[in-house]
N, C-alpha and C positions, 0 to 999 in steps of 0.2 A: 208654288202658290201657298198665300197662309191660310192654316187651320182656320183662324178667325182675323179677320181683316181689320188692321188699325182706323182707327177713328179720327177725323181731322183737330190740327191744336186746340183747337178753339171750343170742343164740342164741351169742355167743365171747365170755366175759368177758374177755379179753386186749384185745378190740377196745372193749366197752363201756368197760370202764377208759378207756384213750386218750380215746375219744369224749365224755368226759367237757369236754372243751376244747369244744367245740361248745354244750353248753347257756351258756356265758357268750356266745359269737359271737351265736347266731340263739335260744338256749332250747329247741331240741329237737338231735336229730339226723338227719342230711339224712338222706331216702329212698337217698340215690346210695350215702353210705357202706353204710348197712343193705342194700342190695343188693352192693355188693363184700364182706359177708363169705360170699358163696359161696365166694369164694376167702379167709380169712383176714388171711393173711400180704397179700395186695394193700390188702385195708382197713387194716389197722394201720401197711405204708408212708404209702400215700397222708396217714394223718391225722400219721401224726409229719413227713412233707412240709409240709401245710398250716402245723404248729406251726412248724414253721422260717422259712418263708414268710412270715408273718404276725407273727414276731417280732421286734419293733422295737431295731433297735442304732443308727441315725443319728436322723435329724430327718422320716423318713418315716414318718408317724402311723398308729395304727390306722385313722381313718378313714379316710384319704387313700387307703392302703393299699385300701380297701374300695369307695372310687370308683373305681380304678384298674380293680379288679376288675368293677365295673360296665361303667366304659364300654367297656372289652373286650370285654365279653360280650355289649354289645350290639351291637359292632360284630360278633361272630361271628352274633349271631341268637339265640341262646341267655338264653327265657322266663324258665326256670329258674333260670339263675344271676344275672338281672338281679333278678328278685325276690328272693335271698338274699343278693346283695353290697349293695342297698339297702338290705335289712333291716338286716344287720351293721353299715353303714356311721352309721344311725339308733344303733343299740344303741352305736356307740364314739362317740360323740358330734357326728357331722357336723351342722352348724350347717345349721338349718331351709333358708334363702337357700340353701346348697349342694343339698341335696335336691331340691328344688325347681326348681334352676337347673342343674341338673348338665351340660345338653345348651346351656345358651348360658354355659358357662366360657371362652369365646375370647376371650367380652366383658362378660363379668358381673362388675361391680368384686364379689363375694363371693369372687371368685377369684384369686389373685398370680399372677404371671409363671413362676413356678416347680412350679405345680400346673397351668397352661396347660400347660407342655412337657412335665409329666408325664401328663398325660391327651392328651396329641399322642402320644404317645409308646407308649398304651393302646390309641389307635387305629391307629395305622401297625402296630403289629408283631402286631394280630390280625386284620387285614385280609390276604386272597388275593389276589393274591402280597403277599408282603410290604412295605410300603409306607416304612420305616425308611430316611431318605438320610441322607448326610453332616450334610446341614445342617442335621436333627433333630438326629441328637448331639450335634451342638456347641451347641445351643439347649440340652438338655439337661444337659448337663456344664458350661454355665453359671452351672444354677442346684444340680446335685447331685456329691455326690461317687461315685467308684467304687463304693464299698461301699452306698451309696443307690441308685445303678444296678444293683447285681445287686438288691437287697430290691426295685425295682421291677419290673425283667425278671425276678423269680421271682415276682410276685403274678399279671403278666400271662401268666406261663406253665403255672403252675397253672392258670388260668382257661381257658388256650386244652386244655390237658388235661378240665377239666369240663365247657367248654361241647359237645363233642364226645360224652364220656360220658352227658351227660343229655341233648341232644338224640337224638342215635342209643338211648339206654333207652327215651325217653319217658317220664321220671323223674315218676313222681308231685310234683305239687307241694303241700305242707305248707299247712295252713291259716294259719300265723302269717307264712309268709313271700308267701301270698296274699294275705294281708291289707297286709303293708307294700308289695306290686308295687300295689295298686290303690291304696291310699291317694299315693304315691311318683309312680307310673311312669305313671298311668292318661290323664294329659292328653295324654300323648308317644305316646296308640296300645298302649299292650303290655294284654297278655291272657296266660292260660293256654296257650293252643295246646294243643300235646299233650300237658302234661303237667296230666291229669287223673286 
């Protein structure tokens, strides 16, 4: 059951507008948003955040983007957001073998050397304490440029922002993005938890 219960689309048309970006990502809109428009103005940052975050200026693809966000979130713990950045990640076209494979990309030829250090990269900097050394960066800044580096350290820090919000909400979780955590995640152990 959630902390505080989502509010229907419609209740701040300023917001459902916005959120209108969301049914191409997943096809509906998250519970999490529909619960920050008790506060407005925090749901319509957050989503014009997410637009920015998500919006591709280098060689870091939607998908990729959306596994970033994954493995993240699974390194925080976070049910919720693993099942909706798989979803997304599905909906922008990540190739089956990645899906699939997302937790052995160290060594999984579906995966380059430059999606390796980016999903190292997913891991270290949302793991307590922070786990990000020297000699990730440079691993990193091998294969990405600056401006690819912020688009990444802002997909993973969104994430580290949601995966917090919807675990401590007990963000209901959406049928569609239930559907893609079991079909996706299901052999790897994940479930609902708390968010039912």
């Amino acid at each position: 059951m959630p902390f505080v219960p989502p509010l229907p689309p419609d209740h701040d048309p300023a917001t459902r507008e916005l959120a209108a970006f969301f049914d191409a990502t997943l096809g509906f809109c998250p519970n999490s948003v529909l619960t920050m428009q008790r506060r407005p103005a925090i749901a319509r940052a957050f989503i014009q955040l997410n637009m920015a975050v998500m919006d591709n200026q280098g060689r870091v693809t939607s998908a990729l983007k959306r596994l970033v966000g994954y493995v993240a979130s699974h390194a925080a713990g976070c049910r919720y957001c693993q099942a909706h950045t798989i979803r997304a990640a599905e909906r922008y076209g990540a190739e089956q073998e990645k899906l699939a494979h997302v937790w052995e990309y160290r060594t999984h030829p579906a995966f380059d050397d430059a999606e390796r250090a980016a999903l190292d990269l997913a891991v270290a900097a949302s793991s307590i304490p922070n786990a990000v050394t020297a000699e990730l960066q440079e691993r990193v800044r091998a294969h990405w440029d600056e401006g690819e580096i912020v688009e990444l350290m802002g997909v993973i820090a969104l994430f580290g922002y949601l995966n917090r919000w919807n675990d401590s909400m007990a963000t209901t979780l959406e049928e569609g993005a239930e559907a893609s955590g079991r079909q996706w995640l299901l052999p790897d152990g994940w479930e609902r938890g708390k968010h039912r």
